[in-house]
N, CA, C and O atoms as CSV, one atom per row, in Angstrom:
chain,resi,resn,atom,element,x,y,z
A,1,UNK,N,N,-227.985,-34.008,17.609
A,1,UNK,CA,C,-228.374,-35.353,17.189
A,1,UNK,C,C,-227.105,-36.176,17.001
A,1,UNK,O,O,-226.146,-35.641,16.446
A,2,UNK,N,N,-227.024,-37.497,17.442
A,2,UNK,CA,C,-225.934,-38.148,17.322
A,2,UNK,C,C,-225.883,-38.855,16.122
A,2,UNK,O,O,-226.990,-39.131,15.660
A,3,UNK,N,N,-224.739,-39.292,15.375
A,3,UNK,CA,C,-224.578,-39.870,14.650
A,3,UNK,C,C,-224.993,-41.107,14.599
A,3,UNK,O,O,-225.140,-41.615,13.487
A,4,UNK,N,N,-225.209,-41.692,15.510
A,4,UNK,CA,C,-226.255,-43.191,16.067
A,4,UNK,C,C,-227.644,-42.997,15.620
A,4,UNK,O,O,-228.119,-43.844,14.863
A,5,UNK,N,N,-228.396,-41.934,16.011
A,5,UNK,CA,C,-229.749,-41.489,16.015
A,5,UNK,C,C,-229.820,-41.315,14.355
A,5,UNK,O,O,-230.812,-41.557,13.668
A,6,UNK,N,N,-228.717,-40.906,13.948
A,6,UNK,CA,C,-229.213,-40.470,12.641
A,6,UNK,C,C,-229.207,-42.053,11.991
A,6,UNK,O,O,-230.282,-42.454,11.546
A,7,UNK,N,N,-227.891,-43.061,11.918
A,7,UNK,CA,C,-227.728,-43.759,11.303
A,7,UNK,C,C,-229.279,-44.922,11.611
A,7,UNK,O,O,-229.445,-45.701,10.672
A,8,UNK,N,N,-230.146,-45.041,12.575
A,8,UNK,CA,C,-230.892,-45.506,13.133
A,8,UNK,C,C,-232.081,-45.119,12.467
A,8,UNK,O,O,-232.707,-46.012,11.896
A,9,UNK,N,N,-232.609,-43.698,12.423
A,9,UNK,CA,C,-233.838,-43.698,11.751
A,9,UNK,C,C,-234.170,-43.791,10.197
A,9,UNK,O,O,-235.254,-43.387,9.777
A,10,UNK,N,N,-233.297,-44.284,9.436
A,10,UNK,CA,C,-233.057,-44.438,8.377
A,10,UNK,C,C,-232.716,-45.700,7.522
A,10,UNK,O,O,-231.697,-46.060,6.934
A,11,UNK,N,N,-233.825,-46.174,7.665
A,11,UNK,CA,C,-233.802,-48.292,7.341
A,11,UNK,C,C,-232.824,-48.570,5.707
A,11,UNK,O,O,-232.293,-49.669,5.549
A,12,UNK,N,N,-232.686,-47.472,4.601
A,12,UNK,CA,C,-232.264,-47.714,3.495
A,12,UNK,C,C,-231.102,-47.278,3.442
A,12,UNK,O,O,-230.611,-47.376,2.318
A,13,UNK,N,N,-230.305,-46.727,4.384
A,13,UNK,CA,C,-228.887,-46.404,4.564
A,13,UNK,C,C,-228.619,-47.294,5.669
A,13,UNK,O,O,-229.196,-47.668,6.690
A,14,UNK,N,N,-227.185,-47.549,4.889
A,14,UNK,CA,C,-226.660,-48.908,5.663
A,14,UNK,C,C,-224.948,-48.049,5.759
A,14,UNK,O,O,-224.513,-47.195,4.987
A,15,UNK,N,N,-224.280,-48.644,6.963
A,15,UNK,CA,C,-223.079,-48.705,7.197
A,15,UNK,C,C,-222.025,-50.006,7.338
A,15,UNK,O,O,-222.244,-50.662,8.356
A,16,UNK,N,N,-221.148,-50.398,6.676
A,16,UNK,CA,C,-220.772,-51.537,7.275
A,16,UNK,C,C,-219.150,-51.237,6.949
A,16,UNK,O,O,-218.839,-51.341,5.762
A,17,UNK,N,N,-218.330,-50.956,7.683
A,17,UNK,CA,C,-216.780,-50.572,7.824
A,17,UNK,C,C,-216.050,-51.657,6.714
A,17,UNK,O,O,-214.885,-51.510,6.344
A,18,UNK,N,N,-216.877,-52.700,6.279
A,18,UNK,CA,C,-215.310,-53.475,5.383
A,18,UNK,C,C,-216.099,-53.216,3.957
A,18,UNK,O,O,-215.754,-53.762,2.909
A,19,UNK,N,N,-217.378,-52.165,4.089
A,19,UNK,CA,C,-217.803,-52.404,2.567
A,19,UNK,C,C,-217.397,-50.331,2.152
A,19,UNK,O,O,-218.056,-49.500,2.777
A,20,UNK,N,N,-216.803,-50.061,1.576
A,20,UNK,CA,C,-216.817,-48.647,0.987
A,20,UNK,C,C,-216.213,-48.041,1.736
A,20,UNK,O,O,-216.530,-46.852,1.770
A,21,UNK,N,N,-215.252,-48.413,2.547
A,21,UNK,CA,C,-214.163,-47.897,3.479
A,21,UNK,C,C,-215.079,-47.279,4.831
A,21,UNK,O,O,-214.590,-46.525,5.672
A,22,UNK,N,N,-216.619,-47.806,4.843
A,22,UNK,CA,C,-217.570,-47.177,6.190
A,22,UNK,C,C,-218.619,-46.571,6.013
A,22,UNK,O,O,-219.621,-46.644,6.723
A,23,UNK,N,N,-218.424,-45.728,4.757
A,23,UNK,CA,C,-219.343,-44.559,4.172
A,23,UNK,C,C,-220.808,-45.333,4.128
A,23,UNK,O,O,-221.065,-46.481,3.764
A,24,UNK,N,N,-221.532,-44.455,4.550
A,24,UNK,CA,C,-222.962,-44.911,4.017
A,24,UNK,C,C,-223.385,-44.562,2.904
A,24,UNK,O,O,-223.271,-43.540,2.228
A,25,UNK,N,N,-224.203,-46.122,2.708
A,25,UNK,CA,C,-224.588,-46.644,1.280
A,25,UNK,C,C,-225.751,-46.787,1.366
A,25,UNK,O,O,-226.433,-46.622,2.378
A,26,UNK,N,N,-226.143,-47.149,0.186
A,26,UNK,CA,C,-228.179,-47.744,-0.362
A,26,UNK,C,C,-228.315,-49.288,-0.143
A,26,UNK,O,O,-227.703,-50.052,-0.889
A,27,UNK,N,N,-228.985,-49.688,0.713
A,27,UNK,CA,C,-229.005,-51.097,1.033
A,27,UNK,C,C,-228.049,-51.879,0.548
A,27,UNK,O,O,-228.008,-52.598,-0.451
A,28,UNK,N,N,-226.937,-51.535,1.775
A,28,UNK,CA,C,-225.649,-52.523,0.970
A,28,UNK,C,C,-225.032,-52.595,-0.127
A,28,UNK,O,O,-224.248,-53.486,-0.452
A,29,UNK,N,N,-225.533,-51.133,-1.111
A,29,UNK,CA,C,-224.960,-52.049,-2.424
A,29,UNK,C,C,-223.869,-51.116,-2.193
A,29,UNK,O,O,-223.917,-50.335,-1.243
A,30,UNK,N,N,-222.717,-51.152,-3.143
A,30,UNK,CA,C,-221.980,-50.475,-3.141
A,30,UNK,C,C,-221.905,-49.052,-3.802
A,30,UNK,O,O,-220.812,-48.797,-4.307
A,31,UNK,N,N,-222.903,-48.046,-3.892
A,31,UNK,CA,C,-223.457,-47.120,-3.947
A,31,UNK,C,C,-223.692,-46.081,-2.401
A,31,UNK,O,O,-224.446,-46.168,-1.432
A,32,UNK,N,N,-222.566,-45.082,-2.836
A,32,UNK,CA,C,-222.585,-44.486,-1.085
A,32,UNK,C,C,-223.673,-42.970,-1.206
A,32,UNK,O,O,-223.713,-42.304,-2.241
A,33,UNK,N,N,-224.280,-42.712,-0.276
A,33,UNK,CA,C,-224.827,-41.794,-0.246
A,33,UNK,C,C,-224.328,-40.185,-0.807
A,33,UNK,O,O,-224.943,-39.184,-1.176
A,34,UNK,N,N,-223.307,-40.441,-0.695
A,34,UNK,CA,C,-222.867,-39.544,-1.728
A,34,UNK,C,C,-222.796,-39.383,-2.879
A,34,UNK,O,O,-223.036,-38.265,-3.334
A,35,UNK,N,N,-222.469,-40.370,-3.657
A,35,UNK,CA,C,-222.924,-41.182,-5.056
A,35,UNK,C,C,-224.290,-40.379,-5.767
A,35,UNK,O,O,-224.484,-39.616,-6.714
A,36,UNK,N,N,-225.026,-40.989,-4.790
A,36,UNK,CA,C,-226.644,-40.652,-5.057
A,36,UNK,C,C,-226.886,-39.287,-5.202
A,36,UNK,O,O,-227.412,-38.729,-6.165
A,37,UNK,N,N,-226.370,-38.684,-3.947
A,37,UNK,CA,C,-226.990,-37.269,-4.195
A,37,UNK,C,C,-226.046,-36.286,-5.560
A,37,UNK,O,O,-226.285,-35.362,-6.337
A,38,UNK,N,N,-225.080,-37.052,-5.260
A,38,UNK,CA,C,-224.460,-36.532,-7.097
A,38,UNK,C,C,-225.007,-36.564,-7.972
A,38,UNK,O,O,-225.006,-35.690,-8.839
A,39,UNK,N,N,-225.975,-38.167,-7.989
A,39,UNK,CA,C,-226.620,-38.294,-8.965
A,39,UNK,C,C,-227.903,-37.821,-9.550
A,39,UNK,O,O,-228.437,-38.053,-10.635
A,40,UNK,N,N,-228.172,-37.255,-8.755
A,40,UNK,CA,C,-229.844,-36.526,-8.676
A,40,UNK,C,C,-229.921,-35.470,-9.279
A,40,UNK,O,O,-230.888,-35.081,-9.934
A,41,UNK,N,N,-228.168,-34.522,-8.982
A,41,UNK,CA,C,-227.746,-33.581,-8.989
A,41,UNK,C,C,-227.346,-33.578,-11.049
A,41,UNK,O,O,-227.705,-32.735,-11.871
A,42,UNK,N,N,-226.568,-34.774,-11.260
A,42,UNK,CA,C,-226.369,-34.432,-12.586
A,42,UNK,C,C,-227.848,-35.162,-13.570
A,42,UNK,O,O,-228.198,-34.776,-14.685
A,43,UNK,N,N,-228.644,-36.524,-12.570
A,43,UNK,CA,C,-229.650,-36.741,-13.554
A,43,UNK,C,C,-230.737,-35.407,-13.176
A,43,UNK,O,O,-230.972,-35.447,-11.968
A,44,UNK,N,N,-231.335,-34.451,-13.734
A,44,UNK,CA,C,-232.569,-33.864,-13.371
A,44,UNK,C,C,-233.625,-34.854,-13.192
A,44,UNK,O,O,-234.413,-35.154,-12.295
A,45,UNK,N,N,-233.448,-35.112,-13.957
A,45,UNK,CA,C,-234.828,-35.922,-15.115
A,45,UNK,C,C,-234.602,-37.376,-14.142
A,45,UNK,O,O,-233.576,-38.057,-14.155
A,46,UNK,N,N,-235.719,-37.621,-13.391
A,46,UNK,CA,C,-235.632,-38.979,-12.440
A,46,UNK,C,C,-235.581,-39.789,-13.539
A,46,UNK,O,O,-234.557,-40.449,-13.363
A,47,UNK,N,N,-236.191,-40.207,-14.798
A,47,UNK,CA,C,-236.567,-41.269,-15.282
A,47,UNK,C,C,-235.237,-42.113,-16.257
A,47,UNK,O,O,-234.964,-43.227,-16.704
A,48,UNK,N,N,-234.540,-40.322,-16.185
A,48,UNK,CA,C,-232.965,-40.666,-17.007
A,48,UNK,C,C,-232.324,-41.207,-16.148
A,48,UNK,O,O,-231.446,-41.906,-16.654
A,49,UNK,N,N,-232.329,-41.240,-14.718
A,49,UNK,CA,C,-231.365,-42.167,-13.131
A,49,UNK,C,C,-231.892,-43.327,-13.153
A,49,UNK,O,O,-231.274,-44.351,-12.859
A,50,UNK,N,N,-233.183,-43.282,-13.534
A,50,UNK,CA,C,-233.704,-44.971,-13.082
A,50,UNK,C,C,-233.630,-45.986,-14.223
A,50,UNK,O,O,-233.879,-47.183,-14.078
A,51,UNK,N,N,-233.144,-45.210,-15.759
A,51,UNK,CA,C,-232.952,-45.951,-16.387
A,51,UNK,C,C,-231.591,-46.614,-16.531
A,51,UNK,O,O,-231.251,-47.745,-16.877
A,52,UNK,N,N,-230.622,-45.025,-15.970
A,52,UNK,CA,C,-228.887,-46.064,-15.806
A,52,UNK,C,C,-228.812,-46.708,-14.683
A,52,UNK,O,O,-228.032,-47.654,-14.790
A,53,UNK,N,N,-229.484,-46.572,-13.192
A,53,UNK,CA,C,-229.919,-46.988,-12.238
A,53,UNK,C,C,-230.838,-47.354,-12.106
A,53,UNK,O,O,-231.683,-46.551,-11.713
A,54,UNK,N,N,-231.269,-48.830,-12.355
A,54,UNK,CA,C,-232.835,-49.161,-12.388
A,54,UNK,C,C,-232.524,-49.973,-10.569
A,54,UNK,O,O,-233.511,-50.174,-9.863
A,55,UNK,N,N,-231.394,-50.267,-10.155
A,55,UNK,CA,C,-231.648,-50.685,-8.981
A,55,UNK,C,C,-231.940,-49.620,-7.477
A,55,UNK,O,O,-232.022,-50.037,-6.322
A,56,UNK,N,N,-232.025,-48.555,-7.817
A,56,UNK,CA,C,-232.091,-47.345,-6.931
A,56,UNK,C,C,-233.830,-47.415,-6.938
A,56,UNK,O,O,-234.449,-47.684,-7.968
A,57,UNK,N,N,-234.440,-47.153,-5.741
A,57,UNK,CA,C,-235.731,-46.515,-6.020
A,57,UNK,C,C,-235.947,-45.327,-4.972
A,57,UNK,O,O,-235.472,-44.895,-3.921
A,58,UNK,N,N,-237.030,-45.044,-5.971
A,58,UNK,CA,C,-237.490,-43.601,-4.947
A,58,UNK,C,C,-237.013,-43.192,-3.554
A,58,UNK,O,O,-236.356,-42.267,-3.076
A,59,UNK,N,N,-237.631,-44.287,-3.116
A,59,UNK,CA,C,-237.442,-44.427,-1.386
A,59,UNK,C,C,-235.815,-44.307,-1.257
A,59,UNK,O,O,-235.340,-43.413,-0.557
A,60,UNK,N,N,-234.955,-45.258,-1.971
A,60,UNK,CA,C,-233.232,-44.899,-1.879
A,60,UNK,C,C,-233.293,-43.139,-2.086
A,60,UNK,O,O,-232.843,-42.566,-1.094
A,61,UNK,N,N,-233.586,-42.559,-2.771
A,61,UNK,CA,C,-233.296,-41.366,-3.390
A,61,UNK,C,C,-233.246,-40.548,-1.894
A,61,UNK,O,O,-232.271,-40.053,-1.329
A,62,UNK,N,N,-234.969,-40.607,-1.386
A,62,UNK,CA,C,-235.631,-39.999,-0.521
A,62,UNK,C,C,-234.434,-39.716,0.720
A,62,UNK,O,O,-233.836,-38.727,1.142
A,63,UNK,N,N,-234.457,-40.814,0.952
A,63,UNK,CA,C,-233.482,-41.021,2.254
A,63,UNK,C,C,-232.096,-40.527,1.873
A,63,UNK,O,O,-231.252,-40.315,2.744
A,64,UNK,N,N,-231.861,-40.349,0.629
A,64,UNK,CA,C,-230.204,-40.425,0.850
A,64,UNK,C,C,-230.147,-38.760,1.021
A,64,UNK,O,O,-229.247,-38.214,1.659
A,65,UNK,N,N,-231.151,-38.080,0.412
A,65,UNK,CA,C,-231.418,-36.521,0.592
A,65,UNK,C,C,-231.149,-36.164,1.859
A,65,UNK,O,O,-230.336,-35.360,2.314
A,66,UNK,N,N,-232.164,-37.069,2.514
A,66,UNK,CA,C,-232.877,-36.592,4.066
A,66,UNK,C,C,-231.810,-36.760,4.731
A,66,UNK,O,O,-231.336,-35.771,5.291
A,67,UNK,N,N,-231.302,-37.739,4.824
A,67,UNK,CA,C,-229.801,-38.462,5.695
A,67,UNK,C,C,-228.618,-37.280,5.353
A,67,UNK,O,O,-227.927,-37.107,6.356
A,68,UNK,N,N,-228.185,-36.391,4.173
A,68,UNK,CA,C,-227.283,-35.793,3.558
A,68,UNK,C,C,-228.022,-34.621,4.698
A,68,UNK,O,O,-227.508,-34.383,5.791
A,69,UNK,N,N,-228.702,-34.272,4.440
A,69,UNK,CA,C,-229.844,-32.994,5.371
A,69,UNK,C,C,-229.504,-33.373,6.596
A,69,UNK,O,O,-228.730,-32.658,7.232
A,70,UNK,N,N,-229.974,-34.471,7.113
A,70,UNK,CA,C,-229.840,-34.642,8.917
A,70,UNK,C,C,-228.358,-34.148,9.492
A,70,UNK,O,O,-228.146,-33.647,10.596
A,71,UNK,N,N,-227.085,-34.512,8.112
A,71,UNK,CA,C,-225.379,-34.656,8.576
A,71,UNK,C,C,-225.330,-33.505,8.557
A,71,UNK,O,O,-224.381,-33.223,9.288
A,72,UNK,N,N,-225.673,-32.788,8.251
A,72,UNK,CA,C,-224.990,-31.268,8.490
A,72,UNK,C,C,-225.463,-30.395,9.609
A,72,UNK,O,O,-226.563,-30.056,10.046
A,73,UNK,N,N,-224.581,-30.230,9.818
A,73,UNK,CA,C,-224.304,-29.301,11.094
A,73,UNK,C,C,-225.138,-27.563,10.716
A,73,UNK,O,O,-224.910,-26.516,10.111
A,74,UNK,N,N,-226.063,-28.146,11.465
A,74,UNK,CA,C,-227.129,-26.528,11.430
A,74,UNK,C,C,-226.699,-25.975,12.560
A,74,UNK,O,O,-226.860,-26.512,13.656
A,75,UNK,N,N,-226.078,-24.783,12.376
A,75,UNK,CA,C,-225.708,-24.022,13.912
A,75,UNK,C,C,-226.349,-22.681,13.419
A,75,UNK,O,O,-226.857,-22.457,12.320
A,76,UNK,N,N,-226.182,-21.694,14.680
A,76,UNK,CA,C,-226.594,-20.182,14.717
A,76,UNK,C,C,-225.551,-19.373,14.777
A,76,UNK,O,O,-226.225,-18.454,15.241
A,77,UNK,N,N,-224.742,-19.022,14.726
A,77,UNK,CA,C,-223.272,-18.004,15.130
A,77,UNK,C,C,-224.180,-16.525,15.821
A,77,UNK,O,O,-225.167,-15.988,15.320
A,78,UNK,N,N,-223.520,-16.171,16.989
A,78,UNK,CA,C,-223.791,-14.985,17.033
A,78,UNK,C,C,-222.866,-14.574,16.523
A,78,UNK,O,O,-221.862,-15.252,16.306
A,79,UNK,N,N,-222.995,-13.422,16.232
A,79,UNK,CA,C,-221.461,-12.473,15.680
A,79,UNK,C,C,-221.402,-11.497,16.530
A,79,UNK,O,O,-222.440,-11.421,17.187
A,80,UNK,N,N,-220.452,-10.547,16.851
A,80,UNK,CA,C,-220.271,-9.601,17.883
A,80,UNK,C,C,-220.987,-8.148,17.216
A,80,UNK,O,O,-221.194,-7.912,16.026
A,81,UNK,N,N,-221.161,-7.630,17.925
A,81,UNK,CA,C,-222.127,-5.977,18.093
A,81,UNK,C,C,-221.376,-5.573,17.304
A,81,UNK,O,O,-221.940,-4.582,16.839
A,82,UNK,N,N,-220.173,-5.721,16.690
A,82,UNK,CA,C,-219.456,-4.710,15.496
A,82,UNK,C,C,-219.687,-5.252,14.526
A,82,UNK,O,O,-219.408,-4.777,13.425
A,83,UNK,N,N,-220.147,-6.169,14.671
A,83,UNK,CA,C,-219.973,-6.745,13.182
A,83,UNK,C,C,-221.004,-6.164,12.090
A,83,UNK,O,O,-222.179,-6.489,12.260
A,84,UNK,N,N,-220.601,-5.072,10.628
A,84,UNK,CA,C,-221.749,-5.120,9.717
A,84,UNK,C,C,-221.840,-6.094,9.178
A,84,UNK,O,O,-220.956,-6.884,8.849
A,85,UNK,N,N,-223.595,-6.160,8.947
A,85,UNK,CA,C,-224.368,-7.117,8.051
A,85,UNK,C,C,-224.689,-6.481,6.723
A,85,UNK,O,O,-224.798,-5.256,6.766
A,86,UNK,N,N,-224.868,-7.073,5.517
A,86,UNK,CA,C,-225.024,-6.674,4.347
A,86,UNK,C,C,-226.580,-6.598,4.164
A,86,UNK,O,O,-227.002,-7.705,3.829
A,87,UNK,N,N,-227.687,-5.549,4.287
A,87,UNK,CA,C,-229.047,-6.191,4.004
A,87,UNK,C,C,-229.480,-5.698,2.745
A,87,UNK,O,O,-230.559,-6.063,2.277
């Protein structure tokens, strides 16, 4: 998947090179997708994010997950016939 395709199906992540040095953000604001998923990470409790973040909504959250999910590189490795596995 190209980095086009990804930045494309995703209407609440925005890119714009003179805002956050490029990084994608939550509709323009200056909040980068990375930000967010930090934040999810230290708020558990949604209602404790939306109260220090009342400008984030759900849908921001949703996407910034999914978009963090799409960037990573899912591969398969074979490994060679010697190699032990731990089961």
């Amino acid at each position: 998947m190209s980095i086009e395709s990804i930045y494309s199906s995703f209407d609440r992540i925005t890119v714009d090179s003179t805002q956050m040095n490029g990084q994608p953000c939550i509709r323009h604001m200056r909040l980068t997708v990375r930000r967010v998923v930090e934040l999810l990470a230290i708020y558990p409790d949604r209602e404790e994010l939306h109260q220090e973040y009342p400008e984030l909504e759900d849908e921001d959250l949703r996407q910034a997950l999914l978009y963090s999910a799409a960037c990573l590189d899912d591969r398969v490795l074979t490994l060679p016939p010697f190699y032990e596995t731990a089961a």
